[in-house]
C-alpha positions as CSV (number, residue, x, y, z in Angstrom):
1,X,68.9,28.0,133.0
2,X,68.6,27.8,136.8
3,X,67.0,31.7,137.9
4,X,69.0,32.6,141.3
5,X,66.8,33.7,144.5
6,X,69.1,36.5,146.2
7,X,66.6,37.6,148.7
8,X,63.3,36.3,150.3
9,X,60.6,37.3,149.2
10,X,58.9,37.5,153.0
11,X,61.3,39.6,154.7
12,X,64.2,41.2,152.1
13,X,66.9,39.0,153.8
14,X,69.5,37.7,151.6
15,X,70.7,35.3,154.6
16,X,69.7,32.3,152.5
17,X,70.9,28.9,152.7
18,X,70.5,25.4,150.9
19,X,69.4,22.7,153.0
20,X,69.1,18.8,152.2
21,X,66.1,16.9,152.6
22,X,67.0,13.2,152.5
23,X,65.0,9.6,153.9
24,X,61.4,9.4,154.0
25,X,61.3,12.9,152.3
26,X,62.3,11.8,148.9
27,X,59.8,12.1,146.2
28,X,59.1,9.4,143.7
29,X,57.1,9.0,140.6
30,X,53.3,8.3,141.2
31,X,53.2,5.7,138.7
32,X,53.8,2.3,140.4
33,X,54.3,0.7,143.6
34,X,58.0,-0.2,144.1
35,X,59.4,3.2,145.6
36,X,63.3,2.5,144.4
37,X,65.9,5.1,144.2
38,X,63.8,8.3,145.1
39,X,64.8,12.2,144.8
40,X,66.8,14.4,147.7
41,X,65.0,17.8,147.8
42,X,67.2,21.0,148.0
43,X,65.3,24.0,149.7
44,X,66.5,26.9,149.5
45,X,65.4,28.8,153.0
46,X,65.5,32.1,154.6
47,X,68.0,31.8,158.3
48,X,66.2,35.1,159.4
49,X,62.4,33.7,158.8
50,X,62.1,30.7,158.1
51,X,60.3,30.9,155.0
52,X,61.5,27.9,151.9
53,X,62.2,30.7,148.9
54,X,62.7,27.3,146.4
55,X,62.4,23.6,146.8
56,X,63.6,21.4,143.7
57,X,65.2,18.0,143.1
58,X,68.7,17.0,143.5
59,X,69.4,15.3,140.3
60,X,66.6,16.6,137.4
61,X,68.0,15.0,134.7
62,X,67.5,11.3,136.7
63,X,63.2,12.2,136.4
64,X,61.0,9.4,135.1
């Protein structure tokens, strides 16, 4: 079960938001040379700070 981040844990703001991070960011396995079909990141960051409170992959269940 996915634990929910209501505030940052830098400054106390609950002004979060989820941002995409797509292209060259993706990850892939680090088995292997073909880099086919890689993960979009989803951070989860703080509008008031900056700071990234969570970073995970788009699609989990797709991991090799």
């Amino acid at each position: 079960m996915e634990e929910q981040q209501d505030r940052c844990p830098h400054c106390g703001s609950d002004d979060l938001k989820r941002y995409k991070q797509t292209g060259y960011g993706q990850v892939y396995p680090m088995k292997g040379i073909l880099r086919i079909g890689g993960q979009t990141l989803i951070h989860l960051i703080c509008r008031r700070c900056g700071t990234v409170v969570r970073s995970y992959v788009e699609h989990p269940e797709t991991l090799e």
